[in-house]
C-alpha positions as CSV (number, residue, x, y, z in Angstrom):
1,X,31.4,17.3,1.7
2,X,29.6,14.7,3.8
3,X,31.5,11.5,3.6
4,X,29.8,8.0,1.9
5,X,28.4,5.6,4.8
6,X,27.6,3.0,3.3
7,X,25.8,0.9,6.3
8,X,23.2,4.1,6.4
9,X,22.5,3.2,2.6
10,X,22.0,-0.3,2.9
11,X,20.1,0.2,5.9
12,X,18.1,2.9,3.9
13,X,17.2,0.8,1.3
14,X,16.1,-1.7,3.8
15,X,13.7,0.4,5.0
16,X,12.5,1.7,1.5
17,X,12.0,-2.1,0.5
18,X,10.3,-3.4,3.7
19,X,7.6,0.1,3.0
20,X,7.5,-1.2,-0.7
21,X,6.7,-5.1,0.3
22,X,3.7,-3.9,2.4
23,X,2.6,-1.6,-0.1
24,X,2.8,-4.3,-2.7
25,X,1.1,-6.3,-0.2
26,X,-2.0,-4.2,-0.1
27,X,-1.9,-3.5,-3.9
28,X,-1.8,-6.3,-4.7
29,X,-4.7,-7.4,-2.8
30,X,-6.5,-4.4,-4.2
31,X,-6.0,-5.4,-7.4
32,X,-6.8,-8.9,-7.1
33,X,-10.4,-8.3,-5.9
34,X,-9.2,-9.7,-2.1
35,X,-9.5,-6.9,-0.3
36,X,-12.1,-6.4,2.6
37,X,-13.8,-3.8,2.4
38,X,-17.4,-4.2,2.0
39,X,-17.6,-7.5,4.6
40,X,-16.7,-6.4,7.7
41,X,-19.4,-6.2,10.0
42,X,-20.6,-2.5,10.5
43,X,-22.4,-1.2,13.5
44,X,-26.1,-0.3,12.1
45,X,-27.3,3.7,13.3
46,X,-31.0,3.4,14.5
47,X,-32.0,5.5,11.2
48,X,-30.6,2.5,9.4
49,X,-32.0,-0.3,11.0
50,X,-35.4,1.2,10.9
51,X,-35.7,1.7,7.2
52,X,-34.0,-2.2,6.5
53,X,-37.1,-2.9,9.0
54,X,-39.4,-0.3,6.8
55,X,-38.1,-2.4,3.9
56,X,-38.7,-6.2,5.3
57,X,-42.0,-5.3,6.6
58,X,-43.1,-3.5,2.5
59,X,-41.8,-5.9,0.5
60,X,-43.5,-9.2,2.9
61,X,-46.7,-7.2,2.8
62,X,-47.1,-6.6,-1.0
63,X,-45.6,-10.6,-1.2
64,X,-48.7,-11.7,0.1
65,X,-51.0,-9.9,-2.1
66,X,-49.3,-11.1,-5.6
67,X,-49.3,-14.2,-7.3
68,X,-46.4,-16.6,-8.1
69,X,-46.1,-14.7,-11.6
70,X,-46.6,-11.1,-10.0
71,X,-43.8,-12.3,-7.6
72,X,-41.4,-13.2,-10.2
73,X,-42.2,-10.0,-11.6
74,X,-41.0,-8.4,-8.3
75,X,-38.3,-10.6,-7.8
76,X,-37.0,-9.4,-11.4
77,X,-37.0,-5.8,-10.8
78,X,-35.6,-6.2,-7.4
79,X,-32.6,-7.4,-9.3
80,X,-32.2,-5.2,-11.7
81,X,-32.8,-2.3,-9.5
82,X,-29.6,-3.9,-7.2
83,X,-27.1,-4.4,-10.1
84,X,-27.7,-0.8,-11.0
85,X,-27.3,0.1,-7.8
86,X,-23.8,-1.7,-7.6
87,X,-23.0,0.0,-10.8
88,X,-23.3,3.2,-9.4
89,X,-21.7,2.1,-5.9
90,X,-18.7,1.7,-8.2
91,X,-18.6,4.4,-10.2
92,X,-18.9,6.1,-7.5
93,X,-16.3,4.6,-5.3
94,X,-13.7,5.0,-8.5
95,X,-14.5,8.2,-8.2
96,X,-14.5,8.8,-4.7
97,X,-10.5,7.2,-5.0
98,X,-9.1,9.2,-7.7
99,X,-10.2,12.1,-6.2
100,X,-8.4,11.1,-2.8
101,X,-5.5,10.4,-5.0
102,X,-5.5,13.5,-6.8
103,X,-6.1,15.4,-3.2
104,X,-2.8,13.5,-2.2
105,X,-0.5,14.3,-5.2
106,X,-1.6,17.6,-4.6
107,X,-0.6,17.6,-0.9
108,X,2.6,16.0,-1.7
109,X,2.8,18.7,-4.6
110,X,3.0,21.4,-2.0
111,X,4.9,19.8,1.1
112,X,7.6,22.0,0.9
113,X,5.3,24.8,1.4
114,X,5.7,23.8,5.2
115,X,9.4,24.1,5.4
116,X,11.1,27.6,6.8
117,X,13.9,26.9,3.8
118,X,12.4,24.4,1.3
């Protein structure tokens, strides 16, 4: 029977609690709408550069052929068409996590499946 040591359990649950801080950390963070995730700076591939060009180039050439209420108009449905769009960039991220959290219970499901006597 494997004696108690009890400086390997307090330096144990050290260990456990210092992993837990910095998990509460970046949950907490989450949570609280603080995280960065959408704000770093990303490198642009050409593809996407040339359609945000595409884009600039569309919308400054059908500008100048409508009037300030045809512009509004525009404006308007510009708007609408983004807050659906960050709708579904939600949903879809929500998604997109509970599947990678339901990809990881199952890994941790079957870890023993690795071990020569689990």
């Amino acid at each position: 029977m494997e004696s108690f040591d009890s400086k390997k359990l307090k330096i144990d649950f050290r260990v456990k609690i210092e992993r837990t801080k910095n998990m509460g950390k970046i949950l907490q963070t989450f949570a609280n709408g603080e995280l960065n995730i959408t704000e770093i700076i990303q490198k642009r591939t050409p593809e996407h550069q040339k359609l945000i060009e595409k884009d600039l180039q569309l919308y400054n050439e059908l500008t100048e052929k409508l009037n300030d209420k045809e512009k509004k108009l525009l404006e308007d449905l510009l708007d609408v068409i983004s807050d659906e769009s960050d709708c579904d960039t939600k949903n879809n991220f929500i998604r997109g996590y509970c599947l990678g959290v339901l990809m990881t219970m199952e890994i941790f499901s079957e870890q023993n499946s690795f071990l020569y006597n689990p």
